[in-house]
C-alpha positions in Angstrom: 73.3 114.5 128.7 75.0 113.5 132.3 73.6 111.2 134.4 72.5 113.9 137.3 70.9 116.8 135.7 70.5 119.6 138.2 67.6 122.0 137.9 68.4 125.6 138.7 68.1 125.3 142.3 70.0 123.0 142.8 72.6 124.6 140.8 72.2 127.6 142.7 72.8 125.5 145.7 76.2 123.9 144.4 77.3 127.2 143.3 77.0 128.9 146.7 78.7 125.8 148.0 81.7 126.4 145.8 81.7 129.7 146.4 81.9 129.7 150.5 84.5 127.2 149.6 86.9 128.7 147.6 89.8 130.9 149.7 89.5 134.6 149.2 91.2 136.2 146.5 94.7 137.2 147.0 94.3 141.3 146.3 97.8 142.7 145.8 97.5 146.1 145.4 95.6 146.1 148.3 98.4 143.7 150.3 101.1 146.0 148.5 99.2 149.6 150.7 99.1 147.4 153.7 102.9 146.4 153.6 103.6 150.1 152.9 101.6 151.5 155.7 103.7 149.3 157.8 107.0 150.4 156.7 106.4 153.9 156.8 105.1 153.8 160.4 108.2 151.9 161.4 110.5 154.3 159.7 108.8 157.2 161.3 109.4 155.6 165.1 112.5 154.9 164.2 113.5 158.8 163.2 111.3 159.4 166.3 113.7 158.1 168.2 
């Protein structure tokens, strides 16, 4: 057994803290839409031109 046992609210506690901490999860096929949103407004003011 380790030295600090927490209970579980105080591993509810760390566990939110992790969590807020952590950096969002990278989501490609949502980053993959955006990029292609992008493009296809470009090329449509381009051929608007």
């Amino acid at each position: 057994m380790g030295k600090y046992q927490l209970d579980t609210k105080g591993q509810m506690a760390v566990t939110k803290f992790h969590e807020k901490r952590t950096p969002a999860k990278f989501d490609k096929k949502q980053h993959l839409e955006k990029l292609r949103t992008e493009y296809l407004k470009k090329k449509q003011q381009q051929t608007d031109k």
